[in-house]
N, C-alpha and C positions, 0 to 999 in steps of 0.2 A: 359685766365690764371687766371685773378681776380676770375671770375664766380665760377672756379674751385675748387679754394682756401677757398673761404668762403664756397662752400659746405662740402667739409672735414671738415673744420672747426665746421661747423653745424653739421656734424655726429658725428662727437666724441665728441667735446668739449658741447654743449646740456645737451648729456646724464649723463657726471659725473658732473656738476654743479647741476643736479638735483638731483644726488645722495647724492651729497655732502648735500645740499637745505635738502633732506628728512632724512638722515640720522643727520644731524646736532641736540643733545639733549639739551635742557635745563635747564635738571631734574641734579641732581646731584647724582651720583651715592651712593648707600649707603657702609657705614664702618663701619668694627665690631665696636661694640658702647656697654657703659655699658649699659646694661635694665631695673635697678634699678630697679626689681619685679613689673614693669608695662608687662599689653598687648602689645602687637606687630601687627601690618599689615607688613607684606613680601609682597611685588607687583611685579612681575615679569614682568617689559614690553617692548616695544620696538617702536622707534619712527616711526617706518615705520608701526605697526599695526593697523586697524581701529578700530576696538576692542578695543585695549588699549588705542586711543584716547578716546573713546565714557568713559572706566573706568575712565580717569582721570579727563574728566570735570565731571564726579561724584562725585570723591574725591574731585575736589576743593570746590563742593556744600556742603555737609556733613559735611566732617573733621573737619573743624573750630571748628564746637561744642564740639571735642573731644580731641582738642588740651590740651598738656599736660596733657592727660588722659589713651593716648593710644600713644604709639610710631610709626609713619610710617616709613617704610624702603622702599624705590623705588630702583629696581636693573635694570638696563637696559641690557637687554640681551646682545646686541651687543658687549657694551663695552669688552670683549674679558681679561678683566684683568687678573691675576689669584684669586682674593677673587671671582670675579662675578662667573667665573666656578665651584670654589667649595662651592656655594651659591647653584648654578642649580643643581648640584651633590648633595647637603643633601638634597635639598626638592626634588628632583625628577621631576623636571621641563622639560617639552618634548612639552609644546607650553606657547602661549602667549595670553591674557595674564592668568595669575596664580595669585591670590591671598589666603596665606597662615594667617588663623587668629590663634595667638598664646596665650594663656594666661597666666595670671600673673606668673602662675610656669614653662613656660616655654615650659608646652603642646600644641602640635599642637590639635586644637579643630576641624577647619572647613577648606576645603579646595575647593577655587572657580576658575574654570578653564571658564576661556571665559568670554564676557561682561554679567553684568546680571542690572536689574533696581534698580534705585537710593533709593528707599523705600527696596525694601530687603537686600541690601548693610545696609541702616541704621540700618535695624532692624537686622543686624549681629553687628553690631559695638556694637548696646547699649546692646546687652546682653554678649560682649566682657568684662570677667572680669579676 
């Protein structure tokens, strides 16, 4: 009976601890925010992508330099809110991850879908104006 017990146990309960475990963010989701004629990064990601992991220890390596230069906005897909939905709705978001570079007036300039290397990233940011 014991035997029995903990393997149900093991089946079910496992699997959404890990869900939970993966799906669990750190990031804080973003909110409409004044942009006080700065650039913008929109980052479209999700904690369950590998992809998006690989972009975001990019961003932790870089951004520093560009801190209060350029505004970062992280939206995590998941979150399910109603701002994130019609976040995914104006850029047109259909995977993960998406980064939207916007510039000072407002234009969307560059649009990078999927992981890309930590020197191109940069060299998008510094000619982000």
């Amino acid at each position: 009976m014991k035997k029995n017990l903990i393997a149900v146990l093991l089946i079910f309960a496992v699997p959404i601890i890990a869900y939970m475990a993966l799906t669990k963010s750190t990031a804080t989701t973003a909110k409409p925010q004044d942009t006080a004629n700065k650039p913008q990064v929109v980052k479209f990601t999700s904690s369950m992508c590998l992809d998006c992991q690989k972009m975001n220890e990019v961003f932790k390596e870089i951004f520093p330099k560009y801190d209060g230069k350029i505004i970062l906005r992280e939206i995590q897909v998941q979150d399910g809110s109603s701002f994130t939905n019609s976040e995914i709705e104006k850029y047109n978001v259909t995977l993960v991850p998406t980064i939207i570079l916007i510039d000072s007036t407002g234009k969307q300039v560059k649009r990078i879908e999927g992981a890309i290397e930590k020197e191109a990233m940069d060299k998008y940011l510094e000619g982000l104006e």
